[in-house]
Backbone bond lengths (Angstrom), bond angles and torsions (degrees), N, CA, C in turn:
res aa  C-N    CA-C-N  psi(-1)  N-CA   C-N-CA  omega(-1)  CA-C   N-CA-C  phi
1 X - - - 1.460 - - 1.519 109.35 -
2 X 1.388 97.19 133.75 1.841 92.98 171.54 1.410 127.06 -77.20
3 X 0.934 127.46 163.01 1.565 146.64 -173.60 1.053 123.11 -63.42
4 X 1.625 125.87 94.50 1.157 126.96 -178.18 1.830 128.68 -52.68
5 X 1.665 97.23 133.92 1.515 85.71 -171.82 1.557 112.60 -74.13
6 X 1.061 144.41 109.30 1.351 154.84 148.00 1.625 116.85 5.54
7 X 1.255 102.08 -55.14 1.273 118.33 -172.71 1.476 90.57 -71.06
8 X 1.096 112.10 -78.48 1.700 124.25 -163.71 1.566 102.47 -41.91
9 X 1.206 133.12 -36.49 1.621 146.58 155.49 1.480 107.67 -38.09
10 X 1.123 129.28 -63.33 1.267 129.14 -134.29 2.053 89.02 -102.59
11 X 1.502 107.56 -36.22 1.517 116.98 166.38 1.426 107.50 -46.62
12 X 1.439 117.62 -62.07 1.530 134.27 170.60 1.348 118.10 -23.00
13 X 1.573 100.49 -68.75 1.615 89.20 -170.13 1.802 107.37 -105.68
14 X 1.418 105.13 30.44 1.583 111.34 159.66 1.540 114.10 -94.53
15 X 1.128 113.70 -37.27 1.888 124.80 166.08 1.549 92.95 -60.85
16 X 1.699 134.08 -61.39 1.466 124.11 -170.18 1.200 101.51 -49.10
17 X 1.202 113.78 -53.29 1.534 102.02 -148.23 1.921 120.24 -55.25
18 X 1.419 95.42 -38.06 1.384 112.80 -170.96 1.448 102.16 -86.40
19 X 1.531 139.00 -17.83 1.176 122.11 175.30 1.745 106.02 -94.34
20 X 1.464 118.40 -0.85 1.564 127.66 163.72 1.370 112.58 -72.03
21 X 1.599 118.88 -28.02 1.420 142.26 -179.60 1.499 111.56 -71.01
22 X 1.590 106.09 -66.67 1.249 113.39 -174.87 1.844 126.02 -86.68
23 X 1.870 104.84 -0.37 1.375 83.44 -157.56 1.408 105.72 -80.21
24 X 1.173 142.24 -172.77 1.205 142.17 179.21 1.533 102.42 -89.88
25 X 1.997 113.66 143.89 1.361 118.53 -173.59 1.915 95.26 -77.84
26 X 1.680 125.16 137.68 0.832 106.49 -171.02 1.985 102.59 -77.64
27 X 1.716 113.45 -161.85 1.316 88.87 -173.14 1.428 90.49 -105.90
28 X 1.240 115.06 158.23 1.472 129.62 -168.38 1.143 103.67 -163.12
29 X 1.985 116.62 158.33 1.763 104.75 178.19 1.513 81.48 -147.56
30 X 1.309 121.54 171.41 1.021 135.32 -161.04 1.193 102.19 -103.53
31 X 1.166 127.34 134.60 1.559 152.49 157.98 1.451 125.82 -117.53
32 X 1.905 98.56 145.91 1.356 108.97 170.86 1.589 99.59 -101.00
33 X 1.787 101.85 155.29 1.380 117.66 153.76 1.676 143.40 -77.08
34 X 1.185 106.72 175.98 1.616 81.18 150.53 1.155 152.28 -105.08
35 X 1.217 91.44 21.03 1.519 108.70 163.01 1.658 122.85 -104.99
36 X 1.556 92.25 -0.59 1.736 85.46 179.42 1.607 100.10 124.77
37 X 1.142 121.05 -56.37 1.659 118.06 -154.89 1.694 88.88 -86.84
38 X 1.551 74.20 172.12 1.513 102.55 -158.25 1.884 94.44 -82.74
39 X 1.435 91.38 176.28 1.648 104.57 168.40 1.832 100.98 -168.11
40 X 1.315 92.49 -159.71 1.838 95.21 167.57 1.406 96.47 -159.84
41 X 1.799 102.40 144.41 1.453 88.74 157.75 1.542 134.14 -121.16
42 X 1.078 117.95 157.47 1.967 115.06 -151.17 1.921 81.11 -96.56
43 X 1.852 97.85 124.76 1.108 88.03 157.37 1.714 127.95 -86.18
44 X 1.273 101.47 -29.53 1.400 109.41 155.13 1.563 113.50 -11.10
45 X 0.946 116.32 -73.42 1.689 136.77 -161.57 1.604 88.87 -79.26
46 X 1.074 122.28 -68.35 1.749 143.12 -157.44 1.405 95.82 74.45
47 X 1.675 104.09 66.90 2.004 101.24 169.90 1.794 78.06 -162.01
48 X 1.573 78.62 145.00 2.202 98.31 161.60 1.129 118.83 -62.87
49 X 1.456 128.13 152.99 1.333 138.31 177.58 1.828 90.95 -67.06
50 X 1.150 131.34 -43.27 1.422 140.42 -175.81 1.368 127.03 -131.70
51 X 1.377 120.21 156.46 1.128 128.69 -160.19 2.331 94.06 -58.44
52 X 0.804 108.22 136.81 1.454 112.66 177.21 1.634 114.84 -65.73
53 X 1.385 98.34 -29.16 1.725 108.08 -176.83 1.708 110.75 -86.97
54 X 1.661 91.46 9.73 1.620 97.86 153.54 1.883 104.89 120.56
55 X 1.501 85.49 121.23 1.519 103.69 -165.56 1.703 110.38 -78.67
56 X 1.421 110.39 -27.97 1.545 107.64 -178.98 1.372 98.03 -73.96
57 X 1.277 124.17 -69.14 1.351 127.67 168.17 1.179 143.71 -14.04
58 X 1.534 107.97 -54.35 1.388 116.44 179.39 2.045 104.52 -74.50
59 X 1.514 104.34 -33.86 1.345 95.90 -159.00 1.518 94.83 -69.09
60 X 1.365 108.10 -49.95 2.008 123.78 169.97 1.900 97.06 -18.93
61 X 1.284 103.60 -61.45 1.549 109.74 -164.32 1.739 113.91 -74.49
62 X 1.310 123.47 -37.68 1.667 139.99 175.51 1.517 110.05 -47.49
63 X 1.764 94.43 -70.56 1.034 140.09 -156.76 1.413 115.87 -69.62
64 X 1.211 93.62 -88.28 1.832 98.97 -179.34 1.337 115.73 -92.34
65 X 1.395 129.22 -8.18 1.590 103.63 158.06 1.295 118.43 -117.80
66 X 1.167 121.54 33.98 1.456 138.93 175.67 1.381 92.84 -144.49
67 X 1.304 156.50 -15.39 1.432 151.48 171.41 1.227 119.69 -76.24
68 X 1.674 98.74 -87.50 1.329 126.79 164.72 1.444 152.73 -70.90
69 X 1.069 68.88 -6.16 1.964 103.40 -163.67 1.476 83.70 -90.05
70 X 1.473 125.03 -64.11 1.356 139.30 -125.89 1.408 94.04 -97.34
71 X 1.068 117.33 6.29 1.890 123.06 177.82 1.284 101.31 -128.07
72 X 1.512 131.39 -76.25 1.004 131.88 -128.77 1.532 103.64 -81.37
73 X 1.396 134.49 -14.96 1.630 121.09 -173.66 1.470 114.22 -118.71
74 X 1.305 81.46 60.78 1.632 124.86 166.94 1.797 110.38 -103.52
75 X 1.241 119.40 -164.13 1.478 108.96 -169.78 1.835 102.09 -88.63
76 X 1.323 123.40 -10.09 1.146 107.15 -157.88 2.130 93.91 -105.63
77 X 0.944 95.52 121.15 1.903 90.63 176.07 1.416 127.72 -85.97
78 X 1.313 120.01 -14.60 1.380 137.89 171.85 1.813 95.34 -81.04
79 X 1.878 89.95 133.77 1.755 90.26 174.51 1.379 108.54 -145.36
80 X 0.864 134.37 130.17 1.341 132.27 -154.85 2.026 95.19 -106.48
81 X 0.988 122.72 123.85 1.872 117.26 -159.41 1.600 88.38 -115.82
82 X 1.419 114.01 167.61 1.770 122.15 166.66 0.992 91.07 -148.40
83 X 1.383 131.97 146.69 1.374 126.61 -158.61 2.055 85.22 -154.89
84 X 1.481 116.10 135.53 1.564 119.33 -162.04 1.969 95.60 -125.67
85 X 1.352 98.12 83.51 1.404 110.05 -176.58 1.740 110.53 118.75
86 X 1.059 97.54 72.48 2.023 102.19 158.95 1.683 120.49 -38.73
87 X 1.139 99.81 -48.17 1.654 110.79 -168.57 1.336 108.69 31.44
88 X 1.512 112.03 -106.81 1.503 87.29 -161.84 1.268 106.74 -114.59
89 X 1.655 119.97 33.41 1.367 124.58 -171.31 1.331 132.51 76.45
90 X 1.180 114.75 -2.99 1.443 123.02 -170.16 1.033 110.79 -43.71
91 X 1.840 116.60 -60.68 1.681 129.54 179.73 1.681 110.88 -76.20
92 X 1.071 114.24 24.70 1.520 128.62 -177.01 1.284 90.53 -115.76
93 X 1.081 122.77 -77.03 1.790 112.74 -178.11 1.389 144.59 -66.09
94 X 1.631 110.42 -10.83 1.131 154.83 142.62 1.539 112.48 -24.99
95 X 1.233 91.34 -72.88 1.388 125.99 -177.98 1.785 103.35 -49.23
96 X 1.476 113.99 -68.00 1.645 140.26 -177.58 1.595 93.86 -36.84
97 X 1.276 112.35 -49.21 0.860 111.51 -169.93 1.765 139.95 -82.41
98 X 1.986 107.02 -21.59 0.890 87.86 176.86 2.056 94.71 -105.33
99 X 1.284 111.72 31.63 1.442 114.18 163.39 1.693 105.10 -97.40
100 X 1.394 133.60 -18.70 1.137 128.14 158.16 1.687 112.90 -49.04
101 X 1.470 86.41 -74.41 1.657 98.62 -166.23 1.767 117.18 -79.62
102 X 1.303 99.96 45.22 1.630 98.76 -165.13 1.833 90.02 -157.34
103 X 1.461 126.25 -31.64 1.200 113.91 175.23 1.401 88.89 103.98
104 X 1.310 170.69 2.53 1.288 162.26 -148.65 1.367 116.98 -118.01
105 X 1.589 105.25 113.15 1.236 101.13 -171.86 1.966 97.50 -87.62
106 X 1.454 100.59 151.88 1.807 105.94 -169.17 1.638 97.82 -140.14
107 X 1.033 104.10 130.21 1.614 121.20 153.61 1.469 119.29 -106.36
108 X 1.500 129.56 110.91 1.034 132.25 -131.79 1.809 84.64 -148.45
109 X 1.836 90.43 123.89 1.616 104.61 -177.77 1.308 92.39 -115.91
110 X 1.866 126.21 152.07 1.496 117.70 171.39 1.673 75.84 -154.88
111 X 1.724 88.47 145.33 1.686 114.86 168.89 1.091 107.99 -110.94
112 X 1.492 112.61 137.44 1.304 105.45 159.37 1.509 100.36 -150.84
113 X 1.475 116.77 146.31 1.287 136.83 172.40 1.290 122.94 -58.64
114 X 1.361 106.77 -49.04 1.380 114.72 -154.01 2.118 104.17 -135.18
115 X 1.363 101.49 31.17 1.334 95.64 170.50 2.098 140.70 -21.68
116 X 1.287 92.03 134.63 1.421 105.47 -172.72 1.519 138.10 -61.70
117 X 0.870 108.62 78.24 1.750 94.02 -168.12 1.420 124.71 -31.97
118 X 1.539 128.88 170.48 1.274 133.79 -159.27 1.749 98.47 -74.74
119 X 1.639 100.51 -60.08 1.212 93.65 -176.66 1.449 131.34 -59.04
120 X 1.608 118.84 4.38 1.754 111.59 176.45 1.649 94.42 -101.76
121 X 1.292 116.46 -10.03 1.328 115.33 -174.44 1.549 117.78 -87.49
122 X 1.470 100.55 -15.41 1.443 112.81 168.11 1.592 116.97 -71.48
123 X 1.241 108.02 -28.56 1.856 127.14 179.75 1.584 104.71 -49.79
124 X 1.331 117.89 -58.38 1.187 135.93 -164.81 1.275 119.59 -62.65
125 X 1.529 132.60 135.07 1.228 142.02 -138.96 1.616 105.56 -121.31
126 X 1.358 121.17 -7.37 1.770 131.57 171.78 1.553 90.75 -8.89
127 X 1.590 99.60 -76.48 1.492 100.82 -137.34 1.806 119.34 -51.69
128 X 1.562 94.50 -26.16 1.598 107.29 -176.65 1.772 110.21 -58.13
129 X 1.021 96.41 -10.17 2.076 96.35 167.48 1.245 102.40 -101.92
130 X 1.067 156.97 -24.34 1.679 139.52 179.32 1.301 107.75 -112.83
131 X 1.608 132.97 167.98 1.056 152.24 -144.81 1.888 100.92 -99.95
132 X 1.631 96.81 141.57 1.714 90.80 -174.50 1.152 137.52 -22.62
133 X 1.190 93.19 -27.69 2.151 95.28 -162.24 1.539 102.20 -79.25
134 X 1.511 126.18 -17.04 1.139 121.15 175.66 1.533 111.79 -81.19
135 X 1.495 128.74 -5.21 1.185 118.16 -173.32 2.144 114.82 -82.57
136 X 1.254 99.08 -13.90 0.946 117.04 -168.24 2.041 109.70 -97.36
137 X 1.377 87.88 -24.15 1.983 108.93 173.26 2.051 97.37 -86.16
138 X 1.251 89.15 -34.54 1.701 76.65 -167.45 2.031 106.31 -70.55
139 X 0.824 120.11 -27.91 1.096 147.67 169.77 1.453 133.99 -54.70
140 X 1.779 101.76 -39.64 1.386 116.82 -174.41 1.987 95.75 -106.44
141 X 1.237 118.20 -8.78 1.390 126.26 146.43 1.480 120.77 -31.13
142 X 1.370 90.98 -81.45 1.455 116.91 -173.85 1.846 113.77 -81.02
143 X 0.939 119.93 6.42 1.116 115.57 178.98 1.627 114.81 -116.36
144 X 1.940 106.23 -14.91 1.373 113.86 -154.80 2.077 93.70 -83.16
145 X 0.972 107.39 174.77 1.598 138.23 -167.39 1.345 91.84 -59.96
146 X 1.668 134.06 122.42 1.602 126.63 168.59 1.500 93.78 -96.07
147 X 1.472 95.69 158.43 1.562 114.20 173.48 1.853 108.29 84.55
148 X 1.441 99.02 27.65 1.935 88.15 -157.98 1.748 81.45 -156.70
149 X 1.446 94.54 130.18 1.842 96.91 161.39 1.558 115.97 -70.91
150 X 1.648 122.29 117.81 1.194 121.75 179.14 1.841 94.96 -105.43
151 X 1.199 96.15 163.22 1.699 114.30 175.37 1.239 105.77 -124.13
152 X 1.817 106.31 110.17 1.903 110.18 -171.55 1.367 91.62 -102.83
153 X 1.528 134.70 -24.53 1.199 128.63 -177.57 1.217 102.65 -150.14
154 X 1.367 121.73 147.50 1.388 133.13 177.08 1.714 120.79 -34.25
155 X 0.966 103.50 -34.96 1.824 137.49 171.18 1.104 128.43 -109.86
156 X 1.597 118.60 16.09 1.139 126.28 -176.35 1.836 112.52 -152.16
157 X 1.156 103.83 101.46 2.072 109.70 -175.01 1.814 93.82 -109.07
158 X 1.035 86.28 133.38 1.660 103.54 163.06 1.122 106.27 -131.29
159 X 1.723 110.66 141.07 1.618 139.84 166.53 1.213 129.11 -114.57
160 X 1.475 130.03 81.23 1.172 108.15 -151.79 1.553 96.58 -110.11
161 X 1.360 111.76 151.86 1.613 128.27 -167.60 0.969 133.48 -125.38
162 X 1.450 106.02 103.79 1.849 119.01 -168.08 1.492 103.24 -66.93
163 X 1.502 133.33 78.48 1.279 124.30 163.11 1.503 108.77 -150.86
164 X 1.505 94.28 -175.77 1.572 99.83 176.24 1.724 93.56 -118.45
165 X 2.094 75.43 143.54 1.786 93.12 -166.24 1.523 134.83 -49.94
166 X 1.319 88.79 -29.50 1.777 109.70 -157.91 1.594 84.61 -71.75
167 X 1.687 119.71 -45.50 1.729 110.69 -147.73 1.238 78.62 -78.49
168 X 1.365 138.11 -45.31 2.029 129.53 -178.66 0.833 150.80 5.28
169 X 1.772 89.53 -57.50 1.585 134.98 -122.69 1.895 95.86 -140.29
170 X 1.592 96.26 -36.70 1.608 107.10 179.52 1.109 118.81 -71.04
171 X 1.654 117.87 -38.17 1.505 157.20 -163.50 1.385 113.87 -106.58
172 X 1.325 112.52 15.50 1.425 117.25 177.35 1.694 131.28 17.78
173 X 1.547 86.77 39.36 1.819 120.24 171.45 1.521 106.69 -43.42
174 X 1.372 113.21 -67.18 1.750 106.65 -166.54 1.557 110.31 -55.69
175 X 0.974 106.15 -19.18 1.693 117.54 -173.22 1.826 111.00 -86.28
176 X 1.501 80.02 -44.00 1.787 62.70 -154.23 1.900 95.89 -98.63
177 X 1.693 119.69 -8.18 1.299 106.22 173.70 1.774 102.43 -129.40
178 X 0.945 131.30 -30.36 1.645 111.92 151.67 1.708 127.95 -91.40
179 X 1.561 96.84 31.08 1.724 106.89 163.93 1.624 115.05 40.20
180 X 0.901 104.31 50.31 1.907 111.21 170.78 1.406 91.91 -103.75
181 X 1.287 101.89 133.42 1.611 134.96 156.59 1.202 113.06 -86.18
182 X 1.335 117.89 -83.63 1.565 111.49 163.18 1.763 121.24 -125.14
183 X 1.046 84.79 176.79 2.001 95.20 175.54 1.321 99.72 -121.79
184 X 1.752 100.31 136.82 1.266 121.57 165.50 1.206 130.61 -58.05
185 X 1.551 113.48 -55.49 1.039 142.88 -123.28 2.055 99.14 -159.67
186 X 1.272 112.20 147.80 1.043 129.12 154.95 1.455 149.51 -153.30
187 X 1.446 111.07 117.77 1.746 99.75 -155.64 1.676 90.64 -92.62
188 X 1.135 122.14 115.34 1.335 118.30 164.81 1.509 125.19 -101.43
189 X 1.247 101.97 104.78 1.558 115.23 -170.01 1.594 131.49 -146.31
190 X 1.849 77.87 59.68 1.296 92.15 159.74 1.285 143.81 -49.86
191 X 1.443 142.76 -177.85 2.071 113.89 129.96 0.805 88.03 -103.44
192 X 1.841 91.95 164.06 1.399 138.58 -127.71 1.529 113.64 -63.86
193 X 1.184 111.08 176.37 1.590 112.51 166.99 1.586 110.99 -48.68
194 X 1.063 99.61 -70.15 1.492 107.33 -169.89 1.434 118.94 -59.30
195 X 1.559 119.52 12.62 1.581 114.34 173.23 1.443 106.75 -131.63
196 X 1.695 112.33 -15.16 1.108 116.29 177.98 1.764 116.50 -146.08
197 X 1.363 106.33 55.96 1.351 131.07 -155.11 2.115 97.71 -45.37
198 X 1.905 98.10 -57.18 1.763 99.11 -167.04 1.632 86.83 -59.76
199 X 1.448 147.61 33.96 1.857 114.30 159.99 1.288 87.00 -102.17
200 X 1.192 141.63 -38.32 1.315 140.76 -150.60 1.853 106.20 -89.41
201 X 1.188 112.71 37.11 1.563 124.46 178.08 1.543 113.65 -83.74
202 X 1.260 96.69 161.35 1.962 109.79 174.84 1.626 98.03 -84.04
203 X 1.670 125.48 -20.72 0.663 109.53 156.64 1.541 158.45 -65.07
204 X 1.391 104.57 -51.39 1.215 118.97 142.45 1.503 122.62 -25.19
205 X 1.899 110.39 -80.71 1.136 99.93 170.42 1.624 137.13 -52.15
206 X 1.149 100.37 -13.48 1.514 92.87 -171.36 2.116 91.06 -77.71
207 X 1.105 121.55 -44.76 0.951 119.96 -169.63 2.006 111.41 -48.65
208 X 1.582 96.66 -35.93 1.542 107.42 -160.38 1.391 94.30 -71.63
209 X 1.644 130.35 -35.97 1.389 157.48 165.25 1.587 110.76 -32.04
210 X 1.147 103.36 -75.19 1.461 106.15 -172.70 1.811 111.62 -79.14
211 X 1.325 116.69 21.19 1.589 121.46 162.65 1.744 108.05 -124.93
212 X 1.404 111.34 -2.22 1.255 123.25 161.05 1.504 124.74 -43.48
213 X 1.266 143.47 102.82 1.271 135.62 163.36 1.636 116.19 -42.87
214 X 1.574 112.93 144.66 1.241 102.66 -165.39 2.119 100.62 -84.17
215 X 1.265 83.96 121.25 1.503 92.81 179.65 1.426 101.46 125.78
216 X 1.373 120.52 -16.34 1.668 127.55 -174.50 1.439 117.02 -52.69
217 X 1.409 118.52 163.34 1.619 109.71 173.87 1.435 114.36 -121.46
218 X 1.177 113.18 -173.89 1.452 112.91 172.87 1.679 99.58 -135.87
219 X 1.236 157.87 156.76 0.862 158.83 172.34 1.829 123.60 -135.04
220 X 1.171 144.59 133.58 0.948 130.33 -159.26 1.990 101.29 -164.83
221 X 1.410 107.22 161.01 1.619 102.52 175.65 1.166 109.10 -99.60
222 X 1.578 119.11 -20.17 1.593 128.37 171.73 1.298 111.84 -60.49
223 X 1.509 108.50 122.85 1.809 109.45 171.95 1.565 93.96 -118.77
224 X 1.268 124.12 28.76 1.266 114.76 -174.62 1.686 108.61 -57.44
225 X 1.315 125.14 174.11 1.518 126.30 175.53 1.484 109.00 -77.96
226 X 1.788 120.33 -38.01 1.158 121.61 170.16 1.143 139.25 -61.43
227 X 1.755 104.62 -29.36 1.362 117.57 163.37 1.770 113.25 -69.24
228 X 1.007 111.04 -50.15 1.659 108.29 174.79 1.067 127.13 -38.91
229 X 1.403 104.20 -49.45 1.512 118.78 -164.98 1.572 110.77 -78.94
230 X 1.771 113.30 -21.67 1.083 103.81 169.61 1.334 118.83 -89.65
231 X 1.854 117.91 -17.26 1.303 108.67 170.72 1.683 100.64 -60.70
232 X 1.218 134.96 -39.78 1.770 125.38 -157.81 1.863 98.47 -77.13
233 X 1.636 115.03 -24.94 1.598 101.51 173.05 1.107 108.43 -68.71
234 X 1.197 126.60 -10.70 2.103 127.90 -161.37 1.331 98.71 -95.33
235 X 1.648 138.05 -30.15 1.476 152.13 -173.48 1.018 123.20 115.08
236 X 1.355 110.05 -6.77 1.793 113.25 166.44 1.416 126.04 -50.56
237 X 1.438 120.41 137.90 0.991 108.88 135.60 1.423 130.35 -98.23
238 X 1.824 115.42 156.15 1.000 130.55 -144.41 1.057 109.70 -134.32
239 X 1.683 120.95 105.98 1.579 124.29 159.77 1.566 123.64 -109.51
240 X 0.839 102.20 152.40 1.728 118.78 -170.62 1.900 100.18 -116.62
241 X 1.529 93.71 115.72 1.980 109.50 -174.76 1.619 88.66 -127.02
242 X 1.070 87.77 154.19 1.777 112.55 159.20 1.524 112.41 -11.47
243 X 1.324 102.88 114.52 1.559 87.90 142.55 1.423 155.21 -122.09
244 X 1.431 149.35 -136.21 1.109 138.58 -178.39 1.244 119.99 -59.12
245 X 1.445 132.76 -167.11 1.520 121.48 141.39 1.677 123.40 -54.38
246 X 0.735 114.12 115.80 1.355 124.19 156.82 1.781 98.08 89.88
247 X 1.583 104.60 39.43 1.305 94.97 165.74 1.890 91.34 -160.13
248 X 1.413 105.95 124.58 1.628 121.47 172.18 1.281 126.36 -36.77
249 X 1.506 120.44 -52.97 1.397 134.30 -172.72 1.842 115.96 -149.23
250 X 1.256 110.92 154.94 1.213 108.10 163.33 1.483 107.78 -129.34
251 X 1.147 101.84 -157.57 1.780 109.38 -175.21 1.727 115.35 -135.02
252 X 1.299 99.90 119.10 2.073 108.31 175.51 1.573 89.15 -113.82
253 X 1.741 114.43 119.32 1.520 104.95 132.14 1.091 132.07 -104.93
254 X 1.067 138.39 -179.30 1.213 134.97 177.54 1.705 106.54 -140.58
255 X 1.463 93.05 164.41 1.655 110.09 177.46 1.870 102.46 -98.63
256 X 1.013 120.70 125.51 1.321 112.55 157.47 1.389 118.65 -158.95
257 X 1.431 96.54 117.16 1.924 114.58 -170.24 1.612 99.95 -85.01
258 X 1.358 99.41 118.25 1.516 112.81 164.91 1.290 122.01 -75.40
């Protein structure tokens, strides 16, 4: 990899910082599931941060045993994750957690556009399902430095990234100023096609594709036909498994070089 320009770095996250400052919080209100945990919903969009039939759950089911699960306990234990929407961390702490209790060391990148302020993050009820020590991790998430590799656990780096995906991804950002080679893993969790049609591109994916480790996945709750078809123009292959409560199918692609 070539040598990041310094300057162009330090320009980078001087524009982030101040448009993390100034942008406007979008409007959102807080919601319960049915399972209990929290979510929000963007009226902007007029869709939930999470499936309504339950936000711990569904991400538990997407996420980590179709994500993480479905890569990582293989021979290699280091996993490098990209995750396309932070929101309110859910699959961020998720994550902390089954790299605690599993031995897995994770380097863990998340974008988000439109980051959460402290006070809606205080609303949210995560922590009341896991054991103390996470109340104090869920917290140091959302509170730690964006645009900057922090270390929450010895085995655990988070990067989280005040931008929008497409310019990222266009601008070959993860590469050339948060130094990713490849991605393991991918939590793609946007909203939906239909509220945010340009994330769900061949473009995009093809981009997320060719930084894919060979054997890597992509993971997503969209089984739409449009989404498929653009994961299979990008080189994925594409299977559709079970999904959550109150949803039929989801979506695993994968990278695999013949």
């Amino acid at each position: 990899m070539r040598e990041r320009d310094n300057f162009a770095v330090a320009k980078y996250y001087i524009q982030h910082l101040y448009f993390t400052i100034m942008e406007p919080q979008p409007h959102i209100e807080h919601i319960l599931t049915a399972d209990g945990s929290s979510s929000f919903f963007s009226n902007d969009y007029n869709e939930s941060y999470h499936s309504t039939n339950g936000a711990i759950s569904e991400s538990n089911h997407i996420f980590m045993k179709n994500g993480l699960y479905h890569h990582s306990f293989r021979d290699n234990q280091r996993v490098t994750i990209f995750e396309q929407g932070f929101g309110t961390g859910l699959n961020t702490i998720l994550t902390i957690k089954e790299a605690i209790e599993n031995n897995i060391t994770i380097d863990y990148f998340s974008v988000e556009k439109h980051p959460l302020d402290i006070q809606m993050i205080n609303n949210l009820n995560y922590i009341d399902s896991f054991d103390k020590e996470f109340k104090s991790l869920f917290f140091d998430i959302h509170k730690c430095e964006w645009n900057k590799r922090i270390e929450i656990l010895p085995n655990f780096s988070l990067t989280k990234i005040d931008d929008d995906i497409e310019d990222l991804l266009d601008e070959n950002r993860l590469q050339n100023i948060f130094n990713i080679s490849s991605i393991d893993v991918t939590y793609y969790d946007a909203f939906s096609p239909e509220r945010q049609p340009q994330l769900w591109s061949k473009k995009i994916f093809s981009h997320i594709f060719k930084i894919t480790s060979d054997g890597g996945i992509l993971t997503t709750y969209s089984s739409k036909g449009v989404v498929k078809q653009a994961l299979r123009d990008s080189g994925f292959i594409v299977k559709r498994v079970k999904g959550p409560i109150g949803k039929r199918h989801i979506v695993i692609a994968q990278k695999i070089i013949s």
